[in-house]
C-alpha positions as protocol buffer text, in pm:
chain_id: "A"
residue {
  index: 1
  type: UNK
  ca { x: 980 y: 123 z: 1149 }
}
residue {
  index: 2
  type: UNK
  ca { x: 1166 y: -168 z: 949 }
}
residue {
  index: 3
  type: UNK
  ca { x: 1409 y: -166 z: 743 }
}
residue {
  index: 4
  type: UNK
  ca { x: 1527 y: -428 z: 504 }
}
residue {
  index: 5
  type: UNK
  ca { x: 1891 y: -427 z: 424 }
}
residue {
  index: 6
  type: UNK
  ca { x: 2016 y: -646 z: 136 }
}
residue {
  index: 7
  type: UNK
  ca { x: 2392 y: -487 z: 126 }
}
residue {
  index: 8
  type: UNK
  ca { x: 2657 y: -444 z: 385 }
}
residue {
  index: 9
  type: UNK
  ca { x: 2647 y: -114 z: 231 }
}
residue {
  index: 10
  type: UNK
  ca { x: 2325 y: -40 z: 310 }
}
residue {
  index: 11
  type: UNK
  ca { x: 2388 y: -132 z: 681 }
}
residue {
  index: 12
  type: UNK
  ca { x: 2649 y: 89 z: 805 }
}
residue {
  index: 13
  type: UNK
  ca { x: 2438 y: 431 z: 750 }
}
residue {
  index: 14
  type: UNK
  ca { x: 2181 y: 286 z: 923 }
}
residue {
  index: 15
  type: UNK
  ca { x: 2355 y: 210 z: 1224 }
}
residue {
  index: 16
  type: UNK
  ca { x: 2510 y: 544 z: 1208 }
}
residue {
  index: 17
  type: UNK
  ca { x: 2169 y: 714 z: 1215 }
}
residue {
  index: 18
  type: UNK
  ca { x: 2039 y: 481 z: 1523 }
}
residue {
  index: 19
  type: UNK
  ca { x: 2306 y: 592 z: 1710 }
}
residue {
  index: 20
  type: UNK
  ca { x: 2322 y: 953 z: 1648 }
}
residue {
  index: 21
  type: UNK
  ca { x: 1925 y: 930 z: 1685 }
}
residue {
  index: 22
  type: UNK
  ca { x: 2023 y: 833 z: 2062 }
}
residue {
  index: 23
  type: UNK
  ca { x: 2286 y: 1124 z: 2077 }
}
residue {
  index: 24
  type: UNK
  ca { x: 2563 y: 870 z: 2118 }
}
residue {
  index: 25
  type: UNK
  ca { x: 2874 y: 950 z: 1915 }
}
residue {
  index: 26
  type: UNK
  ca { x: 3109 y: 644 z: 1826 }
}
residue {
  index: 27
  type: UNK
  ca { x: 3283 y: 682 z: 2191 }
}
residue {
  index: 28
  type: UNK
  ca { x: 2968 y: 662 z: 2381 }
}
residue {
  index: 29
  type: UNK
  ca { x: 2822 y: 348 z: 2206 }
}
residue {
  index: 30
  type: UNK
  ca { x: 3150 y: 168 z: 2197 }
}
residue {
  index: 31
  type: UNK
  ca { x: 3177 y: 228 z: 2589 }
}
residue {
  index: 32
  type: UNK
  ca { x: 2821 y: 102 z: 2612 }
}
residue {
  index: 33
  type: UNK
  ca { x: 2966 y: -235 z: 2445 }
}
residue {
  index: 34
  type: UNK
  ca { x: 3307 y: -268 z: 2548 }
}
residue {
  index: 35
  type: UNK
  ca { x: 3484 y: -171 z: 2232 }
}
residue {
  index: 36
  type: UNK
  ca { x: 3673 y: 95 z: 2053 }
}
residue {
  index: 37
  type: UNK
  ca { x: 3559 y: 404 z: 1934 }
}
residue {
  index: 38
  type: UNK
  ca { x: 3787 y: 292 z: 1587 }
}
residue {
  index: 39
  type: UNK
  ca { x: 3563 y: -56 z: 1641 }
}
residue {
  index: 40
  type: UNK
  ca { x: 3247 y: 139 z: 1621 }
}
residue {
  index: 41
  type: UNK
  ca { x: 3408 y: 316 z: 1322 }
}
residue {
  index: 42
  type: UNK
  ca { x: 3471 y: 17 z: 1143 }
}
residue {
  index: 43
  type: UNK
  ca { x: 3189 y: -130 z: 1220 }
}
residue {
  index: 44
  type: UNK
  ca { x: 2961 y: 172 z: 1073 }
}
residue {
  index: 45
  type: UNK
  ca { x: 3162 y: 218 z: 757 }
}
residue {
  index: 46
  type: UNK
  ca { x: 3286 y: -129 z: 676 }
}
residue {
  index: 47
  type: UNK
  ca { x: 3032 y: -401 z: 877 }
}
residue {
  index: 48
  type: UNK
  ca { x: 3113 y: -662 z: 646 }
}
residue {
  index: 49
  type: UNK
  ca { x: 3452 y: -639 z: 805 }
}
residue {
  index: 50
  type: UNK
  ca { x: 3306 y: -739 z: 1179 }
}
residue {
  index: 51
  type: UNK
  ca { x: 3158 y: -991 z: 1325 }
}
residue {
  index: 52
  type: UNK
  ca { x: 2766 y: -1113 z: 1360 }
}
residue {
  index: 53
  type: UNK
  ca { x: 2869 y: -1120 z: 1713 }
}
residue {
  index: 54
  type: UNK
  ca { x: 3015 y: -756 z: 1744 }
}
residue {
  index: 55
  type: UNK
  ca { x: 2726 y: -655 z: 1546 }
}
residue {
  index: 56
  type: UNK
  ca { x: 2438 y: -836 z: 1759 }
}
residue {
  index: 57
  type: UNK
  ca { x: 2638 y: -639 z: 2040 }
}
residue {
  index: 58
  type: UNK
  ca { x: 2596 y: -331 z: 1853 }
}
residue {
  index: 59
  type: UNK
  ca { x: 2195 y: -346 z: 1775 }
}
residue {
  index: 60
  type: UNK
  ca { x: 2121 y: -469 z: 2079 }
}
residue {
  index: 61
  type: UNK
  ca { x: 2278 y: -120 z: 2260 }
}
residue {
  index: 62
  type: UNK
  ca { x: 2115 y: 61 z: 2018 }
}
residue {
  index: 63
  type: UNK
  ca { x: 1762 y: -129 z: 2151 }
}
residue {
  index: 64
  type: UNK
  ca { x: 1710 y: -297 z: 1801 }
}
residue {
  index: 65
  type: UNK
  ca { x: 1712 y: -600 z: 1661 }
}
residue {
  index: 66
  type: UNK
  ca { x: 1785 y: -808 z: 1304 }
}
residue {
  index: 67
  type: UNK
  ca { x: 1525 y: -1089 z: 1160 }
}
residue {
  index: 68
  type: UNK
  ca { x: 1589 y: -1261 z: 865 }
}
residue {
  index: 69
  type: UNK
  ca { x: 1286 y: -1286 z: 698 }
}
residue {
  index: 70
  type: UNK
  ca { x: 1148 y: -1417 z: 324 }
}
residue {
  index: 71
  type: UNK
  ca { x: 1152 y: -1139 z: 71 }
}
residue {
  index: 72
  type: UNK
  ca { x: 830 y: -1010 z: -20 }
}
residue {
  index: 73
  type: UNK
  ca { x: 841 y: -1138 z: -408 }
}
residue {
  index: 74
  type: UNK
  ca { x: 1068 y: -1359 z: -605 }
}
residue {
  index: 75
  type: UNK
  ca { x: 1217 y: -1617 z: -320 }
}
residue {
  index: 76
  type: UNK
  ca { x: 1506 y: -1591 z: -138 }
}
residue {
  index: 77
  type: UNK
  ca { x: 1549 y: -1395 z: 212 }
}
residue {
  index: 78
  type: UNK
  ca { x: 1677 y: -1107 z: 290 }
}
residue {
  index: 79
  type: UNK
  ca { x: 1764 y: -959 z: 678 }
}
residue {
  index: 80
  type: UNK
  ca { x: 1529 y: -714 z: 789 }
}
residue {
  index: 81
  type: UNK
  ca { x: 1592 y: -516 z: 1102 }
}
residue {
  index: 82
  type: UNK
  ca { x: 1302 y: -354 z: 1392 }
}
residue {
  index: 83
  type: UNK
  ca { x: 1449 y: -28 z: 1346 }
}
């Protein structure tokens, strides 16, 4: 399935769902990626707050990955994640 995501807001509950999909809580996948579980909190609720590193770290433990991509109609791009 893919998913395109045009706000940080829009990101964060997707992540969420990945990673409760995989029966991870926060703990688990931050272990998985050396960080904190209050990392993984952050970076669910507030990813415009983290890095494109931290959060390449993230989808890639979670077995998923982020294209950017043009949108479909009207120009411009938008990032659209294998999800």
């Amino acid at each position: 399935m893919s998913t395109a995501v045009r706000t940080s807001g829009q990101l964060g509950p997707i992540l969420k769902r990945l990673r409760k999909e995989k029966g991870w809580s926060q703990q688990a996948l931050g272990e998985k990626v050396g960080l904190s579980q209050e990392r993984i909190s952050v970076i669910e609720n507030q990813p415009e707050k983290v890095s494109l590193d931290s959060l390449l770290t993230v989808l890639m433990a979670l077995d998923v990955e982020m294209q950017i991509a043009p949108r479909d109609a009207g120009g411009g791009t938008q990032l659209q994640g294998s999800w």
